[in-house]
N, C-alpha and C positions, 0 to 999 in steps of 0.2 A: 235839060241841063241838070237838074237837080237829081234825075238817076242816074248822071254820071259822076254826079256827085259822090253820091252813097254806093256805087262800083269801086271806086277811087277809096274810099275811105274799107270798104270792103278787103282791098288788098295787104295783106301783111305785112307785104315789103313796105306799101307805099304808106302804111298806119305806122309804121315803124320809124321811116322817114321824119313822117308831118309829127305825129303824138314825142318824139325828141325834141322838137322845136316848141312849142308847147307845153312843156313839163316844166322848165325853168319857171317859164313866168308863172302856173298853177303856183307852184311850189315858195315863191318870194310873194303872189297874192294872200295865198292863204295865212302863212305867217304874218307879213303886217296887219289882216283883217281880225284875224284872233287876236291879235298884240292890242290892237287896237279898242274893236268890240269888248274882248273879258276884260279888260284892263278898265277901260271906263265903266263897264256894266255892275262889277263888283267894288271898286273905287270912287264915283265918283258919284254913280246914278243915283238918286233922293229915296230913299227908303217908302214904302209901299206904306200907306196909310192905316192898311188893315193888317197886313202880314208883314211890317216894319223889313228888318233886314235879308228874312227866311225868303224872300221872293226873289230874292239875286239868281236862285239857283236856276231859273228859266232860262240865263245867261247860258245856259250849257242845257239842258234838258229842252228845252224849244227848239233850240237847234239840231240837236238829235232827233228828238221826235219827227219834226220835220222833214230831211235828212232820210233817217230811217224807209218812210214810207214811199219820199221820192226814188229812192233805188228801187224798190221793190216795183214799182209801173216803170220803171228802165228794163229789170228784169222781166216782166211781159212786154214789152216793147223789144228786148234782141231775142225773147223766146219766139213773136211771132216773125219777126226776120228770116229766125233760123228757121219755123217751119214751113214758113213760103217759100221765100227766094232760096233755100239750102246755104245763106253764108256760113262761113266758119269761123270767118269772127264775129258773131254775135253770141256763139257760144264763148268764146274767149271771154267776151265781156259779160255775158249770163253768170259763168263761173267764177269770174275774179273778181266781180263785184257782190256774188250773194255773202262772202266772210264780214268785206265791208258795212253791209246793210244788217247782219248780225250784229256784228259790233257795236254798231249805231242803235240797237233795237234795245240793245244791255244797257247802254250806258241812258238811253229817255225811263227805263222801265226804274234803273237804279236812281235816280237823278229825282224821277218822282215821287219815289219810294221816299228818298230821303226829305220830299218837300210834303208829305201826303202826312208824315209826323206832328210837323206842329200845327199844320192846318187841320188836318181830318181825327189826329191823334190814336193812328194808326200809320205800318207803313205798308200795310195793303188789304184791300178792299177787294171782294169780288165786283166791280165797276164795271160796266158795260165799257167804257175806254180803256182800261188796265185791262180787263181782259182780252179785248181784241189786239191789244199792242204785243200781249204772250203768245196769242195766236200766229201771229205776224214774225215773231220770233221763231216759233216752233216752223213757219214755212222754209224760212229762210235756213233752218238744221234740216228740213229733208232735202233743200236744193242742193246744198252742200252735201251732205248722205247719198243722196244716191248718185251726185259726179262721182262720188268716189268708190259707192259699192259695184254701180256695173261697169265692167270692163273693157266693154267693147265704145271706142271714142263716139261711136256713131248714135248706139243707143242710147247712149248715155247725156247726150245734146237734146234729143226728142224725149226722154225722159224729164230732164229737167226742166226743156221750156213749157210742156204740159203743164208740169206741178207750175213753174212762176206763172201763165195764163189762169189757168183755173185758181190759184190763190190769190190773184190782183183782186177782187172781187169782196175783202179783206180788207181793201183801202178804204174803198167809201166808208164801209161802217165805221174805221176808227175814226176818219172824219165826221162822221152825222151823228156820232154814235151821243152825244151829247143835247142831241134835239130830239133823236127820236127815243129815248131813253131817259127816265127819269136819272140820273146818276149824280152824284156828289163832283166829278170833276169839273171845271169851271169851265166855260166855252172858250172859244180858243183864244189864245194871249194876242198871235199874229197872225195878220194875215196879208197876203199880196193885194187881195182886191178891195180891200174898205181901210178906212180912215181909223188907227188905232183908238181904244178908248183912252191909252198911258197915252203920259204927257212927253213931249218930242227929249228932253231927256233920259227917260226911259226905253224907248221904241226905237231909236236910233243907233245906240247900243247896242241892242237887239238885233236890231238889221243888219247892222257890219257883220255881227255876229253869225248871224245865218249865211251871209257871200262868204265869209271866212272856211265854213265848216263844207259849203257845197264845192270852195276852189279847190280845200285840203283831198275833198273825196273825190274829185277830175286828177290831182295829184296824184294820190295812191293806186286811183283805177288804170290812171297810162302807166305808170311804173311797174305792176300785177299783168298788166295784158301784154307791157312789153314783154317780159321775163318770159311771161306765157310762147308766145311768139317765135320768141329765138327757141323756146323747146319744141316745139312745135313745127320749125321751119328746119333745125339745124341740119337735118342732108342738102338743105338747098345750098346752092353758093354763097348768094348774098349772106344768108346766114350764116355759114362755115367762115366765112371772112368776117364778120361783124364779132361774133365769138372769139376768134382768133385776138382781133382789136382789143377786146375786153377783157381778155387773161393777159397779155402783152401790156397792156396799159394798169391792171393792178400786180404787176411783178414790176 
C-alpha cells in the first residue's frame, strides 16, 4: 500500500492535483505560526539571564539553522529516489528545494553572525559549527550549479542527486560538531527529543516558530515543484489545459 502510495505521489498530474489542495492550508499555517511564534518570541518572551535581549534572535536563526539542514537530508532522500527507482519527480523536488535550503543556510549563518557579536565579540569565528554550516551552504551552490550547468535534463538529475548523497554526510557533523569539537558555539538551544533547558515561555515560542518555518518551506516547495511541473509536463494535455486555465484566469 504504501508503494502505491509514493507511485501516486510520483505522478505529476496526480502531485499536481493533491500538492493544489495542500498549498492553502501550508500557506495560512505557516503565516499564523510565524505571526504567532516571532511575535511572542521577540515581544513577550523574558529576556535571557545571561544574554538579556541579544538572545531573541534564535527566534529566527534556530529555525533556519534547523530548517536549512532538514532540506538538505530531503535532498539525499529524492536524490536516492531518483537514482533507484528513476522518479522524475524527485528530481523536481531535489532542484526546487536546494534554492530553498540555500536560502535557509544565509539567513542561520547571517542571523548567527549577528548573534556571535555580542556574545563571542566577533561576527565570525573559524568554529567547527560555523564552518560546517558554510560548507553546507557551498553544497547547496554546487546543487544548484550544476542543475543549471549541464544540459542534458537526464544528467543533470544524477548529477545532482550524487552531489546531495555524498554531501548529506555534512549533517551529522554540524549536528555533533559541538561535542566532538572543542568550539565556542553553545550546544543546541532545541531539540525534538529532550526536555528544553529554557523555561516553557521561552521554548514554546521557539516551537511555533520552527512549525511555522517548516509549513512556509512545504508552502514554497509545492508552489516551485508546481511551476516546475506545468514546464515540464506542458506538451501533455492535462497540462496544456491547466496552462490555458491559468493565463485565462490572470487576464
Amino acid at each position: 500500500m504504501n508503494w502505491i502510495w509514493l507511485h501516486k505521489w510520483g505522478s505529476p498530474k496526480w502531485f499536481y492535483d493533491m500538492s493544489g489542495k495542500y498549498l492553502p492550508w501550508l500557506v495560512a499555517a505557516s503565516a499564523l505560526l510565524l505571526a504567532i511564534g516571532i511575535g511572542w518570541g521577540l515581544a513577550f518572551a523574558p529576556p535571557d539571564y545571561q544574554q538579556g535581549d541579544s538572545f531573541r534572535i534564535i527566534y529566527i536563526h534556530v529555525p533556519a539553522a534547523l530548517l536549512a539542514q532538514s532540506i538538505y537530508v530531503m535532498l539525499a532522500a529524492a536524490g536516492i529516489i531518483g537514482l533507484i527507482w528513476k522518479m522524475k519527480l524527485a528530481d523536481v523536488a531535489l532542484r526546487q528545494a536546494a534554492p530553498i535550503g540555500a536560502w535557509m543556510t544565509v539567513i542561520a549563518l547571517i542571523s548567527g553572525a549577528i548573534w556571535g557579536k555580542p556574545t563571542w565579540g566577533t561576527y565570525w569565528v573559524w568554529d567547527a559549527r560555523l564552518t560546517s554550516m558554510l560548507i553546507l551552504l557551498f553544497l547547496y551552490l554546487g546543487v544548484i550549479a550544476l542543475g543549471q550547468a549541464v544540459t542534458n535534463r537526464d544528467s543533470a538529475a544524477r548529477a545532482c542527486a550524487v552531489l546531495a548523497v555524498v554531501g548529506v554526510v555534512n549533517v551529522p557533523i554540524i549536528k555533533y560538531s559541538v561535542e566532538w569539537w572543542n568550539t565556542l558555539h553553545q550546544p543546541a538551544s532545541f531539540s525534538f527529543t529532550h526536555q528544553p533547558a529554557m523555561p516553557v515561555q521561552m521554548w514554546l515560542p521557539l516551537l511555533t516558530t520552527v512549525l511555522g518555518f517548516y509549513c512556509f518551506f512545504g508552502a514554497v516547495l509545492f508552489a516551485r515543484m508546481r511551476l516546475e511541473v506545468l514546464r515540464r509536463e506542458a506538451c501533455s494535455r492535462w497540462a496544456s489545459a491547466e496552462i490555458d486555465r491559468l493565463l485565462k484566469d490572470r487576464i
